[in-house]
Structures are given as structure tokens and as C-alpha cells.
C-alpha positions as CSV (number, residue, x, y, z in Angstrom):
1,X,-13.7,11.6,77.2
2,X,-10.9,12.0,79.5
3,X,-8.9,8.6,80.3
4,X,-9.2,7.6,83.8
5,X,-5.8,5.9,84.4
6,X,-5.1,4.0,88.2
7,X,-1.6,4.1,89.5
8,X,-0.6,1.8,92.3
9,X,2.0,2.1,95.1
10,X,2.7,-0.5,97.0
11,X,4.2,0.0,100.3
12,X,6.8,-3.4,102.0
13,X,7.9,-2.5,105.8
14,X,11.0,-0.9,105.3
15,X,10.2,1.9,103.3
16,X,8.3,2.4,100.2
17,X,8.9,1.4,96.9
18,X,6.9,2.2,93.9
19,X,5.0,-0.9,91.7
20,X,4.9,1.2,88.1
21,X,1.5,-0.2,87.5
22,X,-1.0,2.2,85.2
23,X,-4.6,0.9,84.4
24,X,-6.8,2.4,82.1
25,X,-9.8,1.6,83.2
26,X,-11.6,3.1,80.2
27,X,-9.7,-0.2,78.1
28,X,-11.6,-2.7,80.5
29,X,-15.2,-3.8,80.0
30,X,-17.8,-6.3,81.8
31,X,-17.1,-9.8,80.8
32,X,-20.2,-10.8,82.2
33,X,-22.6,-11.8,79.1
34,X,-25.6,-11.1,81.5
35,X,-24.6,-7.6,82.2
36,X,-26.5,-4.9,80.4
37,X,-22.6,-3.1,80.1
38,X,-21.2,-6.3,78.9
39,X,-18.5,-5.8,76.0
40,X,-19.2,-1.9,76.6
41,X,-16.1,0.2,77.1
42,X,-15.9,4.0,78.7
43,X,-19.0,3.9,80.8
44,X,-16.5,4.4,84.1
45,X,-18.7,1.3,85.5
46,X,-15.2,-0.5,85.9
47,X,-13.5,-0.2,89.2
48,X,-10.3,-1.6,91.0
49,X,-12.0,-4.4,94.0
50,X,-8.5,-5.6,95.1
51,X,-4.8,-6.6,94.1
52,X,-3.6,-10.2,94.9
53,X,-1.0,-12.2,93.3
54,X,2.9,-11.8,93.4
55,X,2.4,-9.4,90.1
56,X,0.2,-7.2,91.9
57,X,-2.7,-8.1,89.2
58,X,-5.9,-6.2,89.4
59,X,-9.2,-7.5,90.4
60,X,-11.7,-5.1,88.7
61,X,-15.4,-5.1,89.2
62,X,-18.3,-3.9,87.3
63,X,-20.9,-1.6,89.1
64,X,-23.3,-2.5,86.9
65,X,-23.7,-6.2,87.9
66,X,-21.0,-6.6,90.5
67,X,-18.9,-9.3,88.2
68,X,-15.3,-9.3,89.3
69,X,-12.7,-10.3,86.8
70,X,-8.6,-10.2,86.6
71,X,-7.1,-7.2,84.4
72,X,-5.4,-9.9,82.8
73,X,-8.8,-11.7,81.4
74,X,-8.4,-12.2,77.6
75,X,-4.9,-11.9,77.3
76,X,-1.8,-14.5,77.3
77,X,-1.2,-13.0,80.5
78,X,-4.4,-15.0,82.3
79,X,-3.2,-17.2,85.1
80,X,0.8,-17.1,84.6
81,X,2.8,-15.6,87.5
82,X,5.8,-14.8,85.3
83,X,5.8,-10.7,84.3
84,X,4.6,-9.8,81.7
85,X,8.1,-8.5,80.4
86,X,9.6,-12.0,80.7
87,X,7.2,-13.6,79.0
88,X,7.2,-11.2,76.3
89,X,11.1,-11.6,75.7
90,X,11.0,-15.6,75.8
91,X,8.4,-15.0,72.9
92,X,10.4,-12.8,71.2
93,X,13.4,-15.0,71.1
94,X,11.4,-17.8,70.3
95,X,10.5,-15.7,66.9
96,X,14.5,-14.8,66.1
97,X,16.2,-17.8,67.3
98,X,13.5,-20.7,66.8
99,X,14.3,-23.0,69.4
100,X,12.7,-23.9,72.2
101,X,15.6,-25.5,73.6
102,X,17.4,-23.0,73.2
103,X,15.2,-20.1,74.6
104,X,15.3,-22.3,77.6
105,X,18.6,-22.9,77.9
106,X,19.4,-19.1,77.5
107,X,16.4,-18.1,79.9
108,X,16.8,-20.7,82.1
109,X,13.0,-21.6,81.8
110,X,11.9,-25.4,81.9
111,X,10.8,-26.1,77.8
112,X,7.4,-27.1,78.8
113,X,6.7,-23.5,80.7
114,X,8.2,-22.0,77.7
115,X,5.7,-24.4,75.4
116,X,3.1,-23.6,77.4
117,X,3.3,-19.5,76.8
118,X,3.9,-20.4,72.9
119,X,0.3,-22.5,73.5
120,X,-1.4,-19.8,74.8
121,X,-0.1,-17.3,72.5
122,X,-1.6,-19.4,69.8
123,X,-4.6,-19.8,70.5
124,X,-4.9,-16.0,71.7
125,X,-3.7,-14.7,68.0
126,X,-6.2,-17.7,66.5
127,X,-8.9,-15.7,68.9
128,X,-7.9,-12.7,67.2
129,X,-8.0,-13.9,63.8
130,X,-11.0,-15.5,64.0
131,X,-13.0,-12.3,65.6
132,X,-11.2,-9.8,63.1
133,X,-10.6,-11.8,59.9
134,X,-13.6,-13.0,58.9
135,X,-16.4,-12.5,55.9
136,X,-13.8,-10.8,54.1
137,X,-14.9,-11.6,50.3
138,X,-11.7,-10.6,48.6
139,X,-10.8,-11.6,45.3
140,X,-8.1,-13.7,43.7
141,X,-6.3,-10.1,42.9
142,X,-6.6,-8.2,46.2
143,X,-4.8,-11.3,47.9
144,X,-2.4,-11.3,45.3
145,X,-2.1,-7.9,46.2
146,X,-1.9,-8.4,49.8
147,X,0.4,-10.9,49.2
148,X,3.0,-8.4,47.1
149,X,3.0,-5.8,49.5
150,X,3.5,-8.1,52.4
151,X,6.9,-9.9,50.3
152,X,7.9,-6.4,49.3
153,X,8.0,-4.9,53.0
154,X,10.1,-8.3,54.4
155,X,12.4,-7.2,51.2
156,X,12.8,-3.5,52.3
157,X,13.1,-4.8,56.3
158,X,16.3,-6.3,55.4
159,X,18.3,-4.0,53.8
């Protein structure tokens, strides 16, 4: 099935600019548990309603049902107005340098914005976890052996 990817272009009064924004709209399903489509991906019942926000966010709808949601719904992403991209590096120095202190003082974000993003980071990899890692029934070796691998890969990372 062929992708159906959306680009947007958003036009300001001088001249036009481009907003590099691609949606696959094949990756989005309803989020409405009452739809008969709901959690269903690929059906092309997802379509683009409206942009709003200063990021230019999607508001899809589902034909099936007429449920509108953000393109952001179920990511860390939900309800921030920062990019995505700036988000995404304050996390990532989180992860190398460890403080949040510092991350803010080199990004010049407030601590508590940047706690917040770590927050909701959490809880979206626990949301993860939880849906994916679950029932697995492994025994005392195969963790043992998950374990080695994972220690041996850090090892080879390094040098």
C-alpha cells in the first residue's frame, strides 16, 4: 500500500516560505475507543481538518466517526509549544551531561520546563514499556543472557 504523505506550505504576507512538515497519514489511527477504526492504521480514514498552534501542529480527523485529534496525541510532544527539535536536544544533553542545571543554563530553559519534558518523557517510555514488555516468561538464563549482550555492546561502544 502506497504511503499517503501530506506536505504543508505555509504562506506569511511577504512572500512565501516553506514549513518542512511531512505527515504520514497511514502512521495515524482513530483514538476514539468508540470508533469501529479505532487503533486501525492504513485504512486512509485519517484526514488533515486544520493547522493551529505556533508549530503549525495538525488537527487530523477520522471519517469514520468524525473524532478530531492533534498529530502530536501519544507522544511527548502533546501540548508543548517548544519544537520538537529543541526538545529533543535538551533531552539529549540531559542523557550526556546529567544536569538539569546545567542543561538549563546552557539552553537557557527555566529547570522546571526542562523537568517537565524529562516528566513526560518518563512516563511516555513507562507507556511503552508497559504495552511492549509484558508476559514475557523468560528464564533466570535468557536474562542473564540479555544482560551479557547488553554489558558487552556498552563495552564495544566505547572503544
Amino acid at each position: 500500500m502506497k504511503n499517503l504523505y501530506v506536505n504543508s506550505v505555509i504562506h506569511s504576507f511577504e512572500g512565501a516560505y516553506h514549513m518542512e512538515s511531512q505527515i504520514n497519514l497511514h502512521e495515524h489511527s482513530c483514538c476514539h475507543e468508540g470508533c469501529p477504526d479505532y487503533g486501525k492504521r492504513g485504512l486512509g480514514n485519517i484526514v488533515i481538518k486544520e493547522r493551529y498552534g505556533k508549530n503549525d501542529r495538525a488537527l487530523l480527523k477520522c471519517k469514520t466517526c468524525g473524532h478530531c485529534f492533534s498529530e502530536t496525541r501519544g507522544t511527548i510532544f502533546f501540548g508543548l509549544n517548544t519544537p520538537e527539535e529543541e526538545v529533543l536536544k535538551v533531552l539529549a544533553q540531559l542523557v550526556e551531561k546529567g544536569s538539569i542545571r546545567g542543561v538549563a543554563r546552557s539552553t537557557k530553559h527555566d529547570k522546571n520546563t526542562i523537568c517537565r519534558w524529562l516528566k513526560k518523557a518518563a512516563e511516555h517510555c513507562r507507556e511503552v514499556n508497559k504495552y511492549f514488555l509484558h508476559n514475557l516468561h523468560l528464564t533466570q538464563v535468557q536474562i542473564d543472557e540479555i544482560w551479557s549482550f547488553c554489558k558487552k555492546t556498552k563495552k564495544c561502544d566505547l572503544h
